[in-house]
C-alpha positions in Angstrom: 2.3 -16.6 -17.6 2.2 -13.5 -15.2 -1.0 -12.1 -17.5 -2.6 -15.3 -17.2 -2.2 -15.8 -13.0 -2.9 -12.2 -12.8 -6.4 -12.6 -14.3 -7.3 -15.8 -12.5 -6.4 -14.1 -9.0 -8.6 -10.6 -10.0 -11.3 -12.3 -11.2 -10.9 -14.8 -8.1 -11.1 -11.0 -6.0 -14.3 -10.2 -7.4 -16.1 -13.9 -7.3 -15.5 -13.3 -3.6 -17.8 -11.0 -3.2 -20.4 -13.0 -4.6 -23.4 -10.8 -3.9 -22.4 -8.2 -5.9 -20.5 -10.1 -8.9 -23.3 -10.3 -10.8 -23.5 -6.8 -10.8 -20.1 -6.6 -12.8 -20.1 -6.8 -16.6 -16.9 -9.0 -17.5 -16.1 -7.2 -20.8 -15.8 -3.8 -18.9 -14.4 -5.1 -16.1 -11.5 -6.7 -18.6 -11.4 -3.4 -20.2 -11.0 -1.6 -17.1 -8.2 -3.5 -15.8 -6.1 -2.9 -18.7 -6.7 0.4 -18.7 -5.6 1.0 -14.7 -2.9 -1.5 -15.9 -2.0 1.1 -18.5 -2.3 4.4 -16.7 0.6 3.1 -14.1 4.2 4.6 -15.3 7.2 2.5 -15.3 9.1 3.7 -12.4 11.0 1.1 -10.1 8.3 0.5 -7.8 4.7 2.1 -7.4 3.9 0.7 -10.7 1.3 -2.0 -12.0 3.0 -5.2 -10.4 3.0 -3.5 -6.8 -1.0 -2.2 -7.0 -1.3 -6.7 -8.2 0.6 -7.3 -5.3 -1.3 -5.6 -2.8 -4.3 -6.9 -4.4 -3.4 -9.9 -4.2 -2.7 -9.8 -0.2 -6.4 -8.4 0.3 -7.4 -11.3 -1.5 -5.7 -13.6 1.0 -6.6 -11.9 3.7 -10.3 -12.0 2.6 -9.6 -15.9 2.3 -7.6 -16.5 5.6 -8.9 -14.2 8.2 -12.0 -11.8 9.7 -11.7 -9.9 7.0 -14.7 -11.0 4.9 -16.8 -11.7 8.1 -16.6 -8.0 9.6 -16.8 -5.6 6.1 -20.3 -6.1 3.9 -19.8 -6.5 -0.1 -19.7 -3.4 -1.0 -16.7 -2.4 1.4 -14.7 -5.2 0.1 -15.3 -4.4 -3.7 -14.1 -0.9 -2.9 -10.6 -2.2 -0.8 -10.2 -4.2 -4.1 -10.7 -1.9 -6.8 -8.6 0.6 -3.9 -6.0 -1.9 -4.2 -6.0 -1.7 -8.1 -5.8 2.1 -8.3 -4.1 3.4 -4.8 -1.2 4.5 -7.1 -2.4 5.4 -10.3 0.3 7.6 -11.9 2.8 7.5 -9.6 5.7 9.7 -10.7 8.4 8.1 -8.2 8.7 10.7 -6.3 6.8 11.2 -3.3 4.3 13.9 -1.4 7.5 15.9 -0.1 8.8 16.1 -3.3 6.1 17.5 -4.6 5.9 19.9 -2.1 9.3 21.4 -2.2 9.1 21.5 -6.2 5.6 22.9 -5.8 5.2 20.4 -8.9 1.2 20.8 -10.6 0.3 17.7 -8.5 1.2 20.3 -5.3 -0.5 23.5 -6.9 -3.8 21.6 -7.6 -4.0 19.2 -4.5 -2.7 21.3 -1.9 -0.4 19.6 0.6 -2.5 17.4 2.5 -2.1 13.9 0.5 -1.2 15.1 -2.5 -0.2 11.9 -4.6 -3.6 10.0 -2.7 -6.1 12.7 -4.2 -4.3 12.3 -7.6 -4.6 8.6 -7.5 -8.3 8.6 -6.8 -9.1 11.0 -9.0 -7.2 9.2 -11.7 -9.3 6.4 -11.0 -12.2 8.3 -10.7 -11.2 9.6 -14.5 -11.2 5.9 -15.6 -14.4 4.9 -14.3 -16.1 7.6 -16.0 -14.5 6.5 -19.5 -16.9 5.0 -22.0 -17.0 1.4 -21.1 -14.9 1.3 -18.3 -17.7 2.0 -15.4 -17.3 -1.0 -13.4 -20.2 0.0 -11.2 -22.7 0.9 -13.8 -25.2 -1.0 -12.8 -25.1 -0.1 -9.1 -28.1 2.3 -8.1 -26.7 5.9 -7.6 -27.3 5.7 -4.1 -25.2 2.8 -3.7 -22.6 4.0 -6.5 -22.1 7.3 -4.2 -21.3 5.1 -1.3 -18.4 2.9 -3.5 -17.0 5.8 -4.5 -16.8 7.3 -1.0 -15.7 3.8 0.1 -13.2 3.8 -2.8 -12.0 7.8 -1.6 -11.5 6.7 1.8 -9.8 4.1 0.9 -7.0 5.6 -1.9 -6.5 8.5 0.5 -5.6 5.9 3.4 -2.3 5.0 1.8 -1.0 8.2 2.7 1.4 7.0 5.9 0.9 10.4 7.5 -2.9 9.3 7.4 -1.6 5.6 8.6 0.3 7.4 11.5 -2.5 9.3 13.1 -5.0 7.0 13.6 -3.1 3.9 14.5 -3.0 4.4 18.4 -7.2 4.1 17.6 -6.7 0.6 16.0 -4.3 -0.2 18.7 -6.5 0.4 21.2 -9.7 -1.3 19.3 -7.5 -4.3 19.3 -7.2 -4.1 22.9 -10.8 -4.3 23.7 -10.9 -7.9 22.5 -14.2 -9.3 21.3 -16.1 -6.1 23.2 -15.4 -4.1 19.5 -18.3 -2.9 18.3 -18.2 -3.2 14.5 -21.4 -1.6 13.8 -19.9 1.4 14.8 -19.2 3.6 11.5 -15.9 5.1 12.9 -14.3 1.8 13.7 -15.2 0.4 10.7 -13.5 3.0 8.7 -10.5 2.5 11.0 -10.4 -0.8 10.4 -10.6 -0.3 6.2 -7.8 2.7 6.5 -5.6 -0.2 8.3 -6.6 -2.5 5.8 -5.1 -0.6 3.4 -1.8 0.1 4.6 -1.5 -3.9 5.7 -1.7 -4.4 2.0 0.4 -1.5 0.8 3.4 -2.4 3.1 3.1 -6.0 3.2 5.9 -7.0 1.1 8.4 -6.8 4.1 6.2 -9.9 5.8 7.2 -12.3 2.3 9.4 -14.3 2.2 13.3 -13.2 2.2 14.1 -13.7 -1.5 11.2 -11.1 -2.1 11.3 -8.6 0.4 15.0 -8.3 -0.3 14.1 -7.0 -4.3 11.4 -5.4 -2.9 13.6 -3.1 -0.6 16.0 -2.8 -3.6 13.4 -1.3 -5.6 11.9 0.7 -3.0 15.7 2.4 -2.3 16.1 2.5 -6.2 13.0 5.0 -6.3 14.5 7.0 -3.5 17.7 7.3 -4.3 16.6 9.0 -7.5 14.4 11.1 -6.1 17.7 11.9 -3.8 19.7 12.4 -6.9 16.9 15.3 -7.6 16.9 17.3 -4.7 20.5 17.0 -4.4 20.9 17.6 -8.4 18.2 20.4 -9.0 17.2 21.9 -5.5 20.4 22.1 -4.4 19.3 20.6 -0.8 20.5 17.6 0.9 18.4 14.7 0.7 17.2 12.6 3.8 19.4 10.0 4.5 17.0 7.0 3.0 17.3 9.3 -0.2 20.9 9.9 -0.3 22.4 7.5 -2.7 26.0 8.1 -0.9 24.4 6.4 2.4 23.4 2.9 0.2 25.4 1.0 2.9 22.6 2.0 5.6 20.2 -0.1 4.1 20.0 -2.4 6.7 19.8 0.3 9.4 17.3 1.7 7.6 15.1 -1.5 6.7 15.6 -2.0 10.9 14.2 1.3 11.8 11.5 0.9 9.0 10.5 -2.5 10.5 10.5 -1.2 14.0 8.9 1.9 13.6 6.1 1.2 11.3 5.5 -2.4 10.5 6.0 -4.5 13.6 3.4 -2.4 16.1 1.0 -2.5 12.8 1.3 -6.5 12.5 1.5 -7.1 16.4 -1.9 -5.6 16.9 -3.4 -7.0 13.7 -2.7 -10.7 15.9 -4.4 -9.5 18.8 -7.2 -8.7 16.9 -7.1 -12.1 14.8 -4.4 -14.8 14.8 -5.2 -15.7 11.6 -2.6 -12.3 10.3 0.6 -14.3 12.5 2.3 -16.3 9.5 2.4 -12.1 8.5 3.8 -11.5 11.6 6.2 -14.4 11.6 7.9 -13.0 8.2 8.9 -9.9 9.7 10.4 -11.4 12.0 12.2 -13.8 9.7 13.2 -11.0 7.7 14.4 -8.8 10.8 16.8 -10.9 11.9 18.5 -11.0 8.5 18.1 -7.4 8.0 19.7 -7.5 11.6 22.8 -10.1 10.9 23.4 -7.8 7.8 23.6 -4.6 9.8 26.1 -5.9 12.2 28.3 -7.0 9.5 28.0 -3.5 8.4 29.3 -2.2 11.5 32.0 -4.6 11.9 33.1 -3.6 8.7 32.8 -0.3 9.2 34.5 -0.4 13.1 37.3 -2.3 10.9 37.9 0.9 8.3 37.8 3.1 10.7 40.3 1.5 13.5 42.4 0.8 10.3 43.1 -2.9 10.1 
């Protein structure tokens, strides 16, 4: 059943961008979704079902918003197959980790989006297997720009990126209807937010499936907690440490707060269309909220000693 809808909504992704469909061989485009499928490890969360699932929302927002109206063809095929491959070979742990175990990832990549490059050029290693070049038939002028498009896009995901150029979308969305979207830099803004809309937007679903979500996210950083606690000998941050479980919903708050709320806020000023996205966070705030103060109560309770 999952195998089945996951197929109607990809190849419902590509139909969308109907200018270019014809350009894509179905056999190798089957072939190269199994093989992304494949190539994503079974760790709790950055694996095959998340890269669906923010496919899936890029899909919908295609459907439901501006999306389709301010990016040409070739953009949105890239922010699709993006999508597919952002985290290609994910190891669970993330660009820190790397870092501080000076892992191969670190030693080849550098420090400067470690994971990101890996996932692109992971992709990039399955487009160039026999029978799995979806863009084949793409001139090579226009195959250089999907896979700069596709680069840009992977390399986005990285929330450090996220973080230093959302003031620029904040402001853009300030400006109303005066944006000018021929502008090159503002349309790779716009992409680059894109991106992490997708990536993050399991905290704007419903409660039932934000709540696993968060589990799983947690259940990926706890182990890599366990880790750095186990075999650097260094205390990990506080959304790692496994002995801190009970701060979820502090965490989840400052998580919400911090990163997602001024992302979707601005995201309605620019179209209205992204509020029902909005709305859910909100939804799921005030839960995340209710079950923090019941957290402190508790914990006010322990430590008065009733």
């Amino acid at each position: 059943m999952y195998t089945n809808v996951m197929y109607y909504i990809l190849n419902r992704c590509f139909q969308t961008i109907k200018g270019l469909f014809c350009h894509l061989i179905f056999q190798t485009l089957v072939r190269w979704m199994l093989t992304v499928r494949k190539n994503y490890r079974n760790v709790a969360y950055h694996n095959w079902r998340h890269a669906f699932n923010v496919c899936q929302v890029i899909y919908a927002t295609m459907k439901n918003c501006k999306t389709q109206r301010l990016l040409n063809d070739r953009e949105i095929l890239a922010l699709i197959v993006a999508c597919l491959c952002h985290d290609l070979d994910h190891r669970g742990t993330n660009n820190a980790f790397q870092h501080k175990t000076s892992s191969a990832l670190a030693q080849l990549y550098g420090t400067k989006a470690t994971l990101e490059n890996h996932h692109f050029n992971h992709a990039l290693m399955i487009l160039n297997s026999e029978g799995h070049n979806i863009f084949i038939n793409f001139s090579s002028e226009e195959y250089s720009e999907l896979i700069s498009l596709l680069k840009h896009a992977i390399l986005a995901t990285d929330l450090s990126l996220h973080l230093q150029i959302r003031q620029k979308f904040f402001a853009m969305t300030e400006q109303g209807d005066s944006i000018d979207w021929d502008d090159r830099d503002i349309k790779e803004i716009f992409r680059s937010i894109l991106m992490t809309t997708c990536d993050i937007a399991a905290i704007t679903k419903p409660w039932e499936v934000s709540r696993r979500v968060a589990d799983l996210v947690m259940t990926e950083f706890f182990d890599q907690g366990d880790k750095e606690r186990e075999e650097l000998k260094i205390q990990p941050q506080a959304h790692m440490d496994r002995e801190k479980q009970d701060e979820l919903p502090k965490l989840q708050l400052g998580w919400i707060d911090g990163i997602c709320l001024p992302l979707y806020k601005h995201l309605v000023l620019l179209d209205p269309s992204f509020k029902p996205m909005l709305d859910g966070i909100l939804e799921n705030r005030a839960l995340w909220e209710e079950l923090d103060i019941d957290r402190l109560t508790k914990q006010a309770s322990i430590d008065s000693g009733v």
